[in-house]
mmCIF file as gemmi writes it, N, C-alpha and C atoms, coordinates in Angstrom:
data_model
loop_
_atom_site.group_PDB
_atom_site.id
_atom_site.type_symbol
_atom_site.label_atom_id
_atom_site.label_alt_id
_atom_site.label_comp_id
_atom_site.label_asym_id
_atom_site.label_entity_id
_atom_site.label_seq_id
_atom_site.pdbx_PDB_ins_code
_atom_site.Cartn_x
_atom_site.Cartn_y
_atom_site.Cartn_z
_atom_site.occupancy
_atom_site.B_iso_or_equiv
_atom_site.pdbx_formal_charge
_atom_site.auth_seq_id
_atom_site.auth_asym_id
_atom_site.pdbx_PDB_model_num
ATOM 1 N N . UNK Axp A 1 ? 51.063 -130.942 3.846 1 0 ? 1 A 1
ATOM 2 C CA . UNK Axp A 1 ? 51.932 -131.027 5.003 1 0 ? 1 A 1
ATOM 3 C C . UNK Axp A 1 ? 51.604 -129.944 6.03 1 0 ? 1 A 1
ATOM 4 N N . UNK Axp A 2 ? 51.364 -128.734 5.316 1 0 ? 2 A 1
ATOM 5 C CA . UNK Axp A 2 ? 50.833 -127.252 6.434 1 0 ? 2 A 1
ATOM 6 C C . UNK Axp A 2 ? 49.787 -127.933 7.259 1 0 ? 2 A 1
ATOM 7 N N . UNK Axp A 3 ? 48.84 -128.579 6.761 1 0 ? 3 A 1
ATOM 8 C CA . UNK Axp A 3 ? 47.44 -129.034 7.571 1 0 ? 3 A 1
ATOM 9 C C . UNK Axp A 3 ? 47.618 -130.128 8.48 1 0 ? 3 A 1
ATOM 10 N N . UNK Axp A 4 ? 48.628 -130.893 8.109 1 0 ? 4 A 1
ATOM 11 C CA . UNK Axp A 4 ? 48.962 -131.627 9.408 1 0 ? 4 A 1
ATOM 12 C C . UNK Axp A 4 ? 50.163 -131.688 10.393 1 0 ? 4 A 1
ATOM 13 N N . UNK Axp A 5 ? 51.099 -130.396 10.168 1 0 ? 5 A 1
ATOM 14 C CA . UNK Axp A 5 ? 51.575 -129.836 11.051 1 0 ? 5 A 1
ATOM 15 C C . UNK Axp A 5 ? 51.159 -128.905 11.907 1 0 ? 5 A 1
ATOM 16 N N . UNK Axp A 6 ? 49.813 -128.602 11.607 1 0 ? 6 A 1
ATOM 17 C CA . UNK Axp A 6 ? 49.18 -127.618 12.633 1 0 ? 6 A 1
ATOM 18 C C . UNK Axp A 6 ? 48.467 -128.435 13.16 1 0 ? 6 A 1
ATOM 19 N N . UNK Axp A 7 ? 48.06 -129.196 12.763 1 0 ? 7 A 1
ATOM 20 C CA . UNK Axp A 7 ? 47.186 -130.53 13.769 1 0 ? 7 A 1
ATOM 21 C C . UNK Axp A 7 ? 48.151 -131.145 14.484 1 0 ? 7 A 1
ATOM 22 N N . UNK Axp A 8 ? 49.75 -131.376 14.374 1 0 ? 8 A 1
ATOM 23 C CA . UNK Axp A 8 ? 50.571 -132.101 15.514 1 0 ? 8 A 1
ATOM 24 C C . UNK Axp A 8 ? 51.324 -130.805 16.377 1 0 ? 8 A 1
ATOM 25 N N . UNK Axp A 9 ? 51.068 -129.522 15.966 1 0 ? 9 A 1
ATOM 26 C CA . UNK Axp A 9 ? 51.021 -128.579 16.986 1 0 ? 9 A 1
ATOM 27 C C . UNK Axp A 9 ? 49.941 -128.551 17.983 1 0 ? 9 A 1
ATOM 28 N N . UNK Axp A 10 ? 48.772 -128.913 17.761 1 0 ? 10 A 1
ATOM 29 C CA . UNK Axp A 10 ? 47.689 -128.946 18.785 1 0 ? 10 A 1
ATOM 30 C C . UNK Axp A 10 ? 47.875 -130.202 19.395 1 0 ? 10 A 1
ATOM 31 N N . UNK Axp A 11 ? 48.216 -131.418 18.87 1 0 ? 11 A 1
ATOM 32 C CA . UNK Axp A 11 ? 48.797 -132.202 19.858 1 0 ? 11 A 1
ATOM 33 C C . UNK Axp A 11 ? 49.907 -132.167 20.875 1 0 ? 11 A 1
ATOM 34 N N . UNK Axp A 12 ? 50.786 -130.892 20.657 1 0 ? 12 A 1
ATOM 35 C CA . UNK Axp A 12 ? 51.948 -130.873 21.23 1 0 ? 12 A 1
ATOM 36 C C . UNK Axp A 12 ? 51.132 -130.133 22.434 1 0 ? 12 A 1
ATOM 37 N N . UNK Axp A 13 ? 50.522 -128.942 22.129 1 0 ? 13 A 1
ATOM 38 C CA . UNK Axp A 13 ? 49.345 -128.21 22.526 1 0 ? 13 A 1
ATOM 39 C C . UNK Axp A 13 ? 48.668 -128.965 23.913 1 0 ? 13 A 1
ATOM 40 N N . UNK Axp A 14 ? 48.285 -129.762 23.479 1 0 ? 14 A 1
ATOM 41 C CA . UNK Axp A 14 ? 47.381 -131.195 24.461 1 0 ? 14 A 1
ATOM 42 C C . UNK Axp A 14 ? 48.209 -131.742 25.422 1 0 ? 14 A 1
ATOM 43 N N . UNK Axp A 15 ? 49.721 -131.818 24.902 1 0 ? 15 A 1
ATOM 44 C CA . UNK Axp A 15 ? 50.508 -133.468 25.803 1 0 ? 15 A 1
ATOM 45 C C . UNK Axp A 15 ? 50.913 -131.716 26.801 1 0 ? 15 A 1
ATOM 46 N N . UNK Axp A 16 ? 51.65 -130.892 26.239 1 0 ? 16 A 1
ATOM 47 C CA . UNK Axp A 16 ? 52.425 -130.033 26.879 1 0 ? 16 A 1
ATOM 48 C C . UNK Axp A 16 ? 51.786 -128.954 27.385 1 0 ? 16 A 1
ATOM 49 N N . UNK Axp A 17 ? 51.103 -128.5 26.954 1 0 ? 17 A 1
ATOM 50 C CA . UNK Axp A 17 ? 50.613 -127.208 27.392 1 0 ? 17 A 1
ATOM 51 C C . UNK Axp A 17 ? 51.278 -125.506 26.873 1 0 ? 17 A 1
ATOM 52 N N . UNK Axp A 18 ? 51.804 -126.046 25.967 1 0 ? 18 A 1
ATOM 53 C CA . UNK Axp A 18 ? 53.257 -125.043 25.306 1 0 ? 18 A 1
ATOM 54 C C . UNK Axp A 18 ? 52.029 -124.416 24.422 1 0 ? 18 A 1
ATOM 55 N N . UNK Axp A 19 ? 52.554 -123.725 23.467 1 0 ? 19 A 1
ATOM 56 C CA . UNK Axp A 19 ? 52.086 -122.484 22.927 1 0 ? 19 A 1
ATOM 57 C C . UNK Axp A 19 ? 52.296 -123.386 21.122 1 0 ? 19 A 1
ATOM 58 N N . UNK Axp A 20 ? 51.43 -123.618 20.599 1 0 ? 20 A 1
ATOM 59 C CA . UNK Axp A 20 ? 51.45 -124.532 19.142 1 0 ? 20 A 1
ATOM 60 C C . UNK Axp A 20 ? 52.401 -123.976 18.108 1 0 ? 20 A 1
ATOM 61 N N . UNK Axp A 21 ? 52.352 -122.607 18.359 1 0 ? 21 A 1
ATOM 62 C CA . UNK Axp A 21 ? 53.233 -121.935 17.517 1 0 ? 21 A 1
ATOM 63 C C . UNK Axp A 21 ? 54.752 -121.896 17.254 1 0 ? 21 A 1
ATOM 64 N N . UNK Axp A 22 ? 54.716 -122.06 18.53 1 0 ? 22 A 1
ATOM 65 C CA . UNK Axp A 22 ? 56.227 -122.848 19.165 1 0 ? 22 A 1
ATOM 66 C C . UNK Axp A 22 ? 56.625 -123.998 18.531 1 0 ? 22 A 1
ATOM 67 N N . UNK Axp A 23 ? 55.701 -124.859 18.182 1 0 ? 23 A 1
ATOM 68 C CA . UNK Axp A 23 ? 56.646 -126.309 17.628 1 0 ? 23 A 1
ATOM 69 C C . UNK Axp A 23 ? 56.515 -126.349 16.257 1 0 ? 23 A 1
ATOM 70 N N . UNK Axp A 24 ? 57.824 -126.146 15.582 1 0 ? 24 A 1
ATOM 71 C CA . UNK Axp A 24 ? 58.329 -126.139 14.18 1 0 ? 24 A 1
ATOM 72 C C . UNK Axp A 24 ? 58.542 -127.366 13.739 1 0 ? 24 A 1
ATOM 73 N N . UNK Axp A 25 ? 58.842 -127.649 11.957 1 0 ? 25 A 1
ATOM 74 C CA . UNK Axp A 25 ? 59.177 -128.314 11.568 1 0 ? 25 A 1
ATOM 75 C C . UNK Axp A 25 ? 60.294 -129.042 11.848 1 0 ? 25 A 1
ATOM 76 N N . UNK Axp A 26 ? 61.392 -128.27 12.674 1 0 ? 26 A 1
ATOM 77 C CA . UNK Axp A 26 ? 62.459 -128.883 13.103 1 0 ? 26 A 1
ATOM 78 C C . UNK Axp A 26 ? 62.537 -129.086 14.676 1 0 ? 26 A 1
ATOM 79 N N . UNK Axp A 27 ? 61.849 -129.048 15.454 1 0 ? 27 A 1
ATOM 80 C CA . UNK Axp A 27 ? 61.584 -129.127 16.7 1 0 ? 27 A 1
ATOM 81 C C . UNK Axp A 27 ? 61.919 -130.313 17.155 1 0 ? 27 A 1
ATOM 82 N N . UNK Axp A 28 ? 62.775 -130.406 18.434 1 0 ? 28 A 1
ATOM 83 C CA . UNK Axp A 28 ? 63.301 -132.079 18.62 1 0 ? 28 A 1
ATOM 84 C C . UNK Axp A 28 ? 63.071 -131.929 20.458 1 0 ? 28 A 1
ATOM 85 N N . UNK Axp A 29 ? 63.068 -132.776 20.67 1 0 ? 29 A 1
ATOM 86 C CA . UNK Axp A 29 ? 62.524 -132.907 22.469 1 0 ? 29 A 1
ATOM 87 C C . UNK Axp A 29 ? 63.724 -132.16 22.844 1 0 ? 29 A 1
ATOM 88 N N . UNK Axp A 30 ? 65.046 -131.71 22.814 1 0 ? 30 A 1
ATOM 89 C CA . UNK Axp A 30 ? 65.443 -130.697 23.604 1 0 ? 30 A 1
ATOM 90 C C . UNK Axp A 30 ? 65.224 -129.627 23.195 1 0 ? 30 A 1
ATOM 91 N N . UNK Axp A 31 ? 64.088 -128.998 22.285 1 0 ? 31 A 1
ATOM 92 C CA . UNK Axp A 31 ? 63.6 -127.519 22.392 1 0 ? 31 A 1
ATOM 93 C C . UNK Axp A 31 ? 62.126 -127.542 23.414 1 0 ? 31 A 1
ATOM 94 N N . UNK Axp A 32 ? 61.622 -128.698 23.705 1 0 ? 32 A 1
ATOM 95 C CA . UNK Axp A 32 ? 60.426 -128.363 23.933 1 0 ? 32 A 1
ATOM 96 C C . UNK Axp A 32 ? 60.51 -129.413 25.485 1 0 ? 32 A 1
ATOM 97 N N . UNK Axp A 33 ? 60.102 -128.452 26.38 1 0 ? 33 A 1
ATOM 98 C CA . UNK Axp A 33 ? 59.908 -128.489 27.853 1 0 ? 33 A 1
ATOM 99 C C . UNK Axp A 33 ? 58.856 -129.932 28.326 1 0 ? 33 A 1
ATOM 100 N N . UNK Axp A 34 ? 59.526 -131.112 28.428 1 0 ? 34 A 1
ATOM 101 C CA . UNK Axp A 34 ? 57.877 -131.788 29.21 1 0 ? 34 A 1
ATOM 102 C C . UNK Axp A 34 ? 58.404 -133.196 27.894 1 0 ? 34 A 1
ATOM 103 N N . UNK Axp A 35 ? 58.966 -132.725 26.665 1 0 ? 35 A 1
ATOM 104 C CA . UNK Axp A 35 ? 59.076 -133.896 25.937 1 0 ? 35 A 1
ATOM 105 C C . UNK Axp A 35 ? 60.269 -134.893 26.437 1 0 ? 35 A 1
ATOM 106 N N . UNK Axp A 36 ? 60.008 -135.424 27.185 1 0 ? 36 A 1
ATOM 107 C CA . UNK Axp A 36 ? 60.209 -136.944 27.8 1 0 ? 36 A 1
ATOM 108 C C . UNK Axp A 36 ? 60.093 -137.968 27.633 1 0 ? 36 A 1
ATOM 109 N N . UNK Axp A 37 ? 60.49 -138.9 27.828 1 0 ? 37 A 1
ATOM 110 C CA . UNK Axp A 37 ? 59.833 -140.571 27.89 1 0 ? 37 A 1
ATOM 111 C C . UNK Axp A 37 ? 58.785 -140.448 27.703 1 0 ? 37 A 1
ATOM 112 N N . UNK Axp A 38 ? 57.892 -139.972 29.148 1 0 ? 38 A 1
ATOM 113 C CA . UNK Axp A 38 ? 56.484 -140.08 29.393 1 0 ? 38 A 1
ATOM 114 C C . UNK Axp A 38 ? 55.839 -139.187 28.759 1 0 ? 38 A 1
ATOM 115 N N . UNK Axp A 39 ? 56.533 -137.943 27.957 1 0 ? 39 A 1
ATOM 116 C CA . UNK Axp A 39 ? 55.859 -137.248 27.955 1 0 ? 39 A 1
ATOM 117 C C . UNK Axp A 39 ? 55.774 -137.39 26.087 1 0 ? 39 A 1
ATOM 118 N N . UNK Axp A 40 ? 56.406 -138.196 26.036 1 0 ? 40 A 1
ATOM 119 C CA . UNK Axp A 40 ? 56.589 -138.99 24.305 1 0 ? 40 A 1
ATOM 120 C C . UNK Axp A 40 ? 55.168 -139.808 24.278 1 0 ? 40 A 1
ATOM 121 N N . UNK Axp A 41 ? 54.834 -140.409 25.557 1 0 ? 41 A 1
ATOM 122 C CA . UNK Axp A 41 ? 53.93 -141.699 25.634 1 0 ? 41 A 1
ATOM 123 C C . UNK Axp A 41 ? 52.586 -140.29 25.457 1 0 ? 41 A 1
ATOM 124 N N . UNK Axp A 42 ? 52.637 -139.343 26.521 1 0 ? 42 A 1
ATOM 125 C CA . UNK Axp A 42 ? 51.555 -138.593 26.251 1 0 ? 42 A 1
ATOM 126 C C . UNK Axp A 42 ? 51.19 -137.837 24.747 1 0 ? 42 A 1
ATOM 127 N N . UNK Axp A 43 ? 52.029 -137.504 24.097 1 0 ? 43 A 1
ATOM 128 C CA . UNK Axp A 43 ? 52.579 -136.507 22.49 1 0 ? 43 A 1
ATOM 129 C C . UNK Axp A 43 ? 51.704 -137.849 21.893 1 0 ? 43 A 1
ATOM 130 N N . UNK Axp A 44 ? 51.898 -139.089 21.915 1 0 ? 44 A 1
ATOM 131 C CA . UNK Axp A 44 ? 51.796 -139.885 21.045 1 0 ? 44 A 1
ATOM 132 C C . UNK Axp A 44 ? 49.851 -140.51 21.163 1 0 ? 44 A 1
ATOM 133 N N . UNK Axp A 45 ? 49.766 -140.358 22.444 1 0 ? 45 A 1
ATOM 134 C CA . UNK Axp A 45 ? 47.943 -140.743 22.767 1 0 ? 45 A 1
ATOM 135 C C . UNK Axp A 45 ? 47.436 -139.61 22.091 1 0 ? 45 A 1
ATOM 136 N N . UNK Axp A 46 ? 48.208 -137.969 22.209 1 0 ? 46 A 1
ATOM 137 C CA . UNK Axp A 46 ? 47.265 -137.08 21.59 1 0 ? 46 A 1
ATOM 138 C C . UNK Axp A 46 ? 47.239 -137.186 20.225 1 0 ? 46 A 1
ATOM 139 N N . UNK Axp A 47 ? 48.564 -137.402 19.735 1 0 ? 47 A 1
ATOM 140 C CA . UNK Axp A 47 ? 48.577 -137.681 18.098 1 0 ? 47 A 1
ATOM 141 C C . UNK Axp A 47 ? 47.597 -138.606 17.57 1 0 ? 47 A 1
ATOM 142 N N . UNK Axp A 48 ? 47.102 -139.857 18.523 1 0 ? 48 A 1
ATOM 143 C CA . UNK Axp A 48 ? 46.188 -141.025 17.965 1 0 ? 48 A 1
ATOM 144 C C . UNK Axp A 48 ? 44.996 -140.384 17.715 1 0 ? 48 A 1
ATOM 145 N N . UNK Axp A 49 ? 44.677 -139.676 18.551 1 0 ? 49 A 1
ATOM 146 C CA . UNK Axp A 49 ? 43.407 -139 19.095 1 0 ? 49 A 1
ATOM 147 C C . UNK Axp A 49 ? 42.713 -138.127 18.038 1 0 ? 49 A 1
ATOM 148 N N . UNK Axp A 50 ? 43.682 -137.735 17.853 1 0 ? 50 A 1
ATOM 149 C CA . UNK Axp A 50 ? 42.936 -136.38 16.706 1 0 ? 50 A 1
ATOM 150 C C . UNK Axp A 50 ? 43.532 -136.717 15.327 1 0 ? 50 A 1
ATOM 151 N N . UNK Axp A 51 ? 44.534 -137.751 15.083 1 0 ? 51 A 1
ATOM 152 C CA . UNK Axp A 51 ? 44.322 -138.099 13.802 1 0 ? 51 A 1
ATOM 153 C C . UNK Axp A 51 ? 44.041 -139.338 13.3 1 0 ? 51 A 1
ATOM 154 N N . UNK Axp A 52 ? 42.892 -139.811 14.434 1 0 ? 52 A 1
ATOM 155 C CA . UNK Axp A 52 ? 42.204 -141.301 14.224 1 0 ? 52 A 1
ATOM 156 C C . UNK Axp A 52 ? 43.724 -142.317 13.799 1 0 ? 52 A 1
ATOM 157 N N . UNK Axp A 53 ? 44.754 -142.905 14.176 1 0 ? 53 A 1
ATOM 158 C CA . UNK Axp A 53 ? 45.455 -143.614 14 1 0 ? 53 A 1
ATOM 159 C C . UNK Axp A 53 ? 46.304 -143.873 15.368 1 0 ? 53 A 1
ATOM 160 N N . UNK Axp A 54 ? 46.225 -145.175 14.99 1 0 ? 54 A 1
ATOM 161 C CA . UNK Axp A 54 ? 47.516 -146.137 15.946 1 0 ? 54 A 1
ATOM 162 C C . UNK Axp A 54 ? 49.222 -146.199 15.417 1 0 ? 54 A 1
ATOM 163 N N . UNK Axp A 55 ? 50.03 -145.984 16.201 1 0 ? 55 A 1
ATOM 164 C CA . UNK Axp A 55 ? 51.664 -146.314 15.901 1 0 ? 55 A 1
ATOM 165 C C . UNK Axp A 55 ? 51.725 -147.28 16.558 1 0 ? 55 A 1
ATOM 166 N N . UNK Axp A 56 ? 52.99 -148.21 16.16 1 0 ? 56 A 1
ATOM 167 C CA . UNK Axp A 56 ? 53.806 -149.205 16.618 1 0 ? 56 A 1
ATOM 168 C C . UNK Axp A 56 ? 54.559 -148.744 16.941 1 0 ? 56 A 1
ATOM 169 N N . UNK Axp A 57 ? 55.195 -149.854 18.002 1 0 ? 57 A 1
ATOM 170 C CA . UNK Axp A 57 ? 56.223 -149.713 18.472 1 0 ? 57 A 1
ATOM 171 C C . UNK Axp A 57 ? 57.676 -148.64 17.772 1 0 ? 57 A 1
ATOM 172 N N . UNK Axp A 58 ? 57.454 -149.522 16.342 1 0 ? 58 A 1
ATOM 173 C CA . UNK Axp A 58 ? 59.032 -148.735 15.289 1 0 ? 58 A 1
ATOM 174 C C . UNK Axp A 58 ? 58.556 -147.566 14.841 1 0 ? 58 A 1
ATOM 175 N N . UNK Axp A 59 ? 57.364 -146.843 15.012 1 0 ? 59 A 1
ATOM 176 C CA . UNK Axp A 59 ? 56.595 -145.83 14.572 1 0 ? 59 A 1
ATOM 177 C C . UNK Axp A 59 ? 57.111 -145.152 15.973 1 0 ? 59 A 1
ATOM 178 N N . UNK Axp A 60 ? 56.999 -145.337 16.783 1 0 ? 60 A 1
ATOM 179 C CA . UNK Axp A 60 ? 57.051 -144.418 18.285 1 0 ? 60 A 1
ATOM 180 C C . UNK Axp A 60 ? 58.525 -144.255 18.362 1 0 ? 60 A 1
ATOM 181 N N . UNK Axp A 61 ? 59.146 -144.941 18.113 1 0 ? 61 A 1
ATOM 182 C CA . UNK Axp A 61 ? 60.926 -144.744 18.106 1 0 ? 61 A 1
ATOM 183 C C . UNK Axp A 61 ? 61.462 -144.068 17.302 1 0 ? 61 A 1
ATOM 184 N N . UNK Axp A 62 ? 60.554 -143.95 16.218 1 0 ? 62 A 1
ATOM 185 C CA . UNK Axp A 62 ? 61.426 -143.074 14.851 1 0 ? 62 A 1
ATOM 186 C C . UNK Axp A 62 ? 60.934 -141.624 14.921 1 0 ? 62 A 1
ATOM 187 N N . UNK Axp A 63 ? 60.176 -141.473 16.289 1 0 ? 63 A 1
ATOM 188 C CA . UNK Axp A 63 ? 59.27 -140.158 15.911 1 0 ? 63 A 1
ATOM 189 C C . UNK Axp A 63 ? 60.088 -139.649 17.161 1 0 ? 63 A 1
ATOM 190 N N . UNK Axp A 64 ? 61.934 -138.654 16.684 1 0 ? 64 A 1
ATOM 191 C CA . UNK Axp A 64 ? 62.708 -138.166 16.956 1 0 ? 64 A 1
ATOM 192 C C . UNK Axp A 64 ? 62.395 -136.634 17.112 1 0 ? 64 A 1
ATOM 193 N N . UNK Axp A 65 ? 61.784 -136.636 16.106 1 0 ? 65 A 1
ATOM 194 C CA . UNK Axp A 65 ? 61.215 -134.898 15.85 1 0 ? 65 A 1
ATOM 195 C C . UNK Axp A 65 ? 60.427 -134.18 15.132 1 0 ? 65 A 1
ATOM 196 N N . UNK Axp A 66 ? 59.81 -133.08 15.15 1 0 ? 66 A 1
ATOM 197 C CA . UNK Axp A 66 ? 58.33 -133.106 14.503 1 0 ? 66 A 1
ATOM 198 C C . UNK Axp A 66 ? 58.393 -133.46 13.059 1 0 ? 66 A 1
ATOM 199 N N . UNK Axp A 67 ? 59.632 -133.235 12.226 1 0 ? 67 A 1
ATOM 200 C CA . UNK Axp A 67 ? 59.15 -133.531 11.076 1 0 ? 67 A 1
ATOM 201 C C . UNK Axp A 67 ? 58.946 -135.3 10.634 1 0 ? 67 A 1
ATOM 202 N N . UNK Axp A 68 ? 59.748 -136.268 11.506 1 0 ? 68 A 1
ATOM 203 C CA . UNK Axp A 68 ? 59.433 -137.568 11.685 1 0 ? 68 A 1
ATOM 204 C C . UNK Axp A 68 ? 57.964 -137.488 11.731 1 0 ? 68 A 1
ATOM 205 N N . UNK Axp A 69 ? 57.479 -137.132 13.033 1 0 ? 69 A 1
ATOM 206 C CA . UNK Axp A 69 ? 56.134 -137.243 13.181 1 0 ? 69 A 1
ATOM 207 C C . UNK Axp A 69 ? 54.948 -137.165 12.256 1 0 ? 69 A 1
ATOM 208 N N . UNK Axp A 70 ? 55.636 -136.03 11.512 1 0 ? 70 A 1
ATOM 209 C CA . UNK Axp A 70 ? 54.753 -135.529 10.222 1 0 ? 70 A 1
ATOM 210 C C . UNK Axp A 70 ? 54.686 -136.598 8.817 1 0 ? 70 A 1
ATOM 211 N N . UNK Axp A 71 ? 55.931 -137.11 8.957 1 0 ? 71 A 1
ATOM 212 C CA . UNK Axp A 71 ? 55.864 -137.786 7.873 1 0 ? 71 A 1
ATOM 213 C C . UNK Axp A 71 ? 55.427 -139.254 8.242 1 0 ? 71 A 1
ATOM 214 N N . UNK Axp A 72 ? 55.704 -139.794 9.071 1 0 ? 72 A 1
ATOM 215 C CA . UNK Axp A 72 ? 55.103 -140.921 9.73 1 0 ? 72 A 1
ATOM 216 C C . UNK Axp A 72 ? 53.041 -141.068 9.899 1 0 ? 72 A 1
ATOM 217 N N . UNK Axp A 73 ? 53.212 -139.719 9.922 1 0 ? 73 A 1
ATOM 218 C CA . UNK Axp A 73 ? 51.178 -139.572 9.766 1 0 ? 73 A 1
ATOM 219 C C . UNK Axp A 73 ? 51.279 -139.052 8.694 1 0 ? 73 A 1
ATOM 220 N N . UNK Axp A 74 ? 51.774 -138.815 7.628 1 0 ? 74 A 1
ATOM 221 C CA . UNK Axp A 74 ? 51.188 -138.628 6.682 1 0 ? 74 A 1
ATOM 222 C C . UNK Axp A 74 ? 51.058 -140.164 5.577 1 0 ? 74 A 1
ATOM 223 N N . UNK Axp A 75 ? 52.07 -140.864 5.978 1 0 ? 75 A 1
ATOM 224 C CA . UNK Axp A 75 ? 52.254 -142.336 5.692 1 0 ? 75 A 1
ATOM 225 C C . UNK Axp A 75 ? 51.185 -143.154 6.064 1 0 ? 75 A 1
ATOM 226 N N . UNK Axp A 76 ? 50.581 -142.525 7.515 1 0 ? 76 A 1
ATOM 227 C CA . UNK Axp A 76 ? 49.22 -143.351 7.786 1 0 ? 76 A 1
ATOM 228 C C . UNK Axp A 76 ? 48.386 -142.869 7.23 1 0 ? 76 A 1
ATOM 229 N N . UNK Axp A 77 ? 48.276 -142.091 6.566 1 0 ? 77 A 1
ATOM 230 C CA . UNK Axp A 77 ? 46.667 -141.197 5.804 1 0 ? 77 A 1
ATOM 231 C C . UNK Axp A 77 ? 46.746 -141.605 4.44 1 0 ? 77 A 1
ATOM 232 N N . UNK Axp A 78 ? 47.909 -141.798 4.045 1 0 ? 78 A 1
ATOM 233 C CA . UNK Axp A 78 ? 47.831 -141.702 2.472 1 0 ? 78 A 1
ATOM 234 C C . UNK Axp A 78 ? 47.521 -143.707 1.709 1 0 ? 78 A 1
C-alpha cells in the first residue's frame, strides 16, 4: 500500500502542483486546493498514466478520497 500511495501522491503532484507530501491517506478534495470536478477529471488522467490503468465511470465516483483511490488501484493490479 506505501508504494502505491506514493505513486498517487505524484499524481496528485501532476494534476495539482501541491507538494506530494501533503496528500495523506485521509486526504479528501476539501484539504487539497484545485481538487474539483475538473480537477478530479485531471487527478484521474494522471492516475491512468503512471499506473498503466483505465477507471469507469463507478470507479471515478467512488474515488472520494485518497484512500478510495488507493484501494480502487490496488483492485486493478491485483
Amino acid at each position: 500500500m506505501e508504494e502505491i500511495l506514493a505513486r498517487v501522491q505524484q499524481a496528485f503532484h501532476a494534476a495539482f502542483d501541491i507538494d506530494p507530501q501533503s496528500v495523506l491517506i485521509d486526504s479528501t478534495p476539501d484539504d487539497i486546493v484545485g481538487w474539483d470536478s475538473v480537477g478530479h477529471l485531471e487527478l484521474a488522467s494522471c492516475l491512468e498514466s503512471i499506473f498503466k490503468v483505465e477507471f469507469d465511470v463507478d470507479e471515478l465516483m467512488e474515488m472520494e478520497n485518497v484512500r478510495e483511490i488507493v484501494r480502487i488501484i490496488q483492485s486493478k493490479l491485483n
